[in-house]
C-alpha positions in Angstrom: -14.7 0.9 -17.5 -14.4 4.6 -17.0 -17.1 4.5 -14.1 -14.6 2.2 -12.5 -11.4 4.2 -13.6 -12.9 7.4 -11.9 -14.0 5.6 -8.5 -10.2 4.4 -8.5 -9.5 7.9 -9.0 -11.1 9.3 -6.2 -10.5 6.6 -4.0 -6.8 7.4 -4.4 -7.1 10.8 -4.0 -9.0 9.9 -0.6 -6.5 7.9 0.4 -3.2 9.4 -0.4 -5.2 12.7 1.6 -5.2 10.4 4.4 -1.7 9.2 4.3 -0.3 12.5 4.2 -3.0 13.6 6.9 -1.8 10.4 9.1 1.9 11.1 8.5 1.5 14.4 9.8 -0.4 13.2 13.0 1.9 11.1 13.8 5.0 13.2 13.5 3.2 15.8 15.8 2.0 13.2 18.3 5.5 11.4 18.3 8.0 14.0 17.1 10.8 13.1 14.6 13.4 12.0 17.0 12.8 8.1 15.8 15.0 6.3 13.8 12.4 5.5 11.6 9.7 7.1 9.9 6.7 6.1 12.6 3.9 7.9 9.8 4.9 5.8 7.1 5.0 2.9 9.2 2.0 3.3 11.0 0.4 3.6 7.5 1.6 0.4 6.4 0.6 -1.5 9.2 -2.8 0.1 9.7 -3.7 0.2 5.7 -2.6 -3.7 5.4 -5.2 -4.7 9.0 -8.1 -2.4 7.2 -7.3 -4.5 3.4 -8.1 -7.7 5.3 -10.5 -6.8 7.5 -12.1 -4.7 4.3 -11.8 -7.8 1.8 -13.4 -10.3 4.2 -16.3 -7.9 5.1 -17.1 -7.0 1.1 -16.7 -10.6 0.7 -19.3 -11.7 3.1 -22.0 -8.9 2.2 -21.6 -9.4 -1.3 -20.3 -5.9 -1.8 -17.5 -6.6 -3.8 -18.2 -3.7 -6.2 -16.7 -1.2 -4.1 -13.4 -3.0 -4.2 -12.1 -0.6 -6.6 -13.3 2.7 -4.7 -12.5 1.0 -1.3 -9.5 -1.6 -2.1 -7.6 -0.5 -4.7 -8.4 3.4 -4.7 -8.7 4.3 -0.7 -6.7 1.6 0.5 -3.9 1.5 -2.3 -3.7 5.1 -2.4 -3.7 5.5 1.9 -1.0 2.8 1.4 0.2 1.0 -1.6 2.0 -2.0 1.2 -1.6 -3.1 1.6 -1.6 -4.2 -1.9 1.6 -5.6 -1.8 0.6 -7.4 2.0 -2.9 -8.7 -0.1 -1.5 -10.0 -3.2 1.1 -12.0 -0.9 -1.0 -13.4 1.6 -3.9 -14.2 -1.6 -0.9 -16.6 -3.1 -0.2 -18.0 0.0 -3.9 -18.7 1.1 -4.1 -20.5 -2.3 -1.3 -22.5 -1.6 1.2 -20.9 -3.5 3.5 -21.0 -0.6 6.4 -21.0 -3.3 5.3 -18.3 -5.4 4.3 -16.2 -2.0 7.7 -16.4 -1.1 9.3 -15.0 -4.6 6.9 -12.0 -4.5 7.9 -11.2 -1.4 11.7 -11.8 -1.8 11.4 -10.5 -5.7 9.9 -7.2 -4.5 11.5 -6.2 -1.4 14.9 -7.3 -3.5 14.1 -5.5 -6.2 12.2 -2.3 -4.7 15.4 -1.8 -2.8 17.4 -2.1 -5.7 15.6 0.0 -7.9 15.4 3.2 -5.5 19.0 2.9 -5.4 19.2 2.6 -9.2 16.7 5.7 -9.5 19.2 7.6 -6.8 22.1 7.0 -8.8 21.0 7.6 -12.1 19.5 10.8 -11.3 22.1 12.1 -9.2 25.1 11.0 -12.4 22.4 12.9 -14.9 22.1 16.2 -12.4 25.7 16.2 -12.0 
């Protein structure tokens, strides 16, 4: 259990390296004149394509041990919208078309509603 707590460990330090690395790359190729943040965007498209490509390839060479270096730790940690993109898209492959759908709606719901809780909490406390 450690073994596999300490490969997550790394894996997210990888990852979140990479993120910030990618972040950066992307403001100096595009600027910061966008709307939106292009970095954490491209992260969240590019980490959920590499968590499906990743997952079918360990799959099908029986390499499934390095999930939790390579999925959860790199991937998770380079961008934790992968997860969120592979846990939907496992329910819905399943069938759970239903259940798919309330992740989805629960969490973006919810995620939204709890950074704004966070904000205001923090901001009544530091006033």
């Amino acid at each position: 259990m450690i073994l596999t707590v300490l490969q997550v460990a790394l894996g997210g330090a990888i990852g979140a390296s990479l993120r910030y690395l990618s972040g950066v790359a992307i403001l100096r190729l595009f600027g910061s004149s966008y709307p939106i943040p292009l970095g954490v965007l491209f992260v969240n498209i590019f980490g959920s394509f590499l968590m499906g490509a990743l997952v079918v390839l360990l799959g099908n060479k029986e390499l499934t041990h390095l999930n939790a270096f390579l999925v959860t730790g790199v991937l998770g940690g380079f961008t934790t919208f992968s997860s969120f993109s592979l846990e939907a898209y496992s329910l819905f492959e399943r069938g759970q078309v239903a259940a798919a759908a309330t992740y989805v709606g629960l969490s973006f719901i919810l995620s939204l509603l709890a950074i704004v809780l966070g904000f205001t909490f923090m901001r009544a406390v530091l006033s």
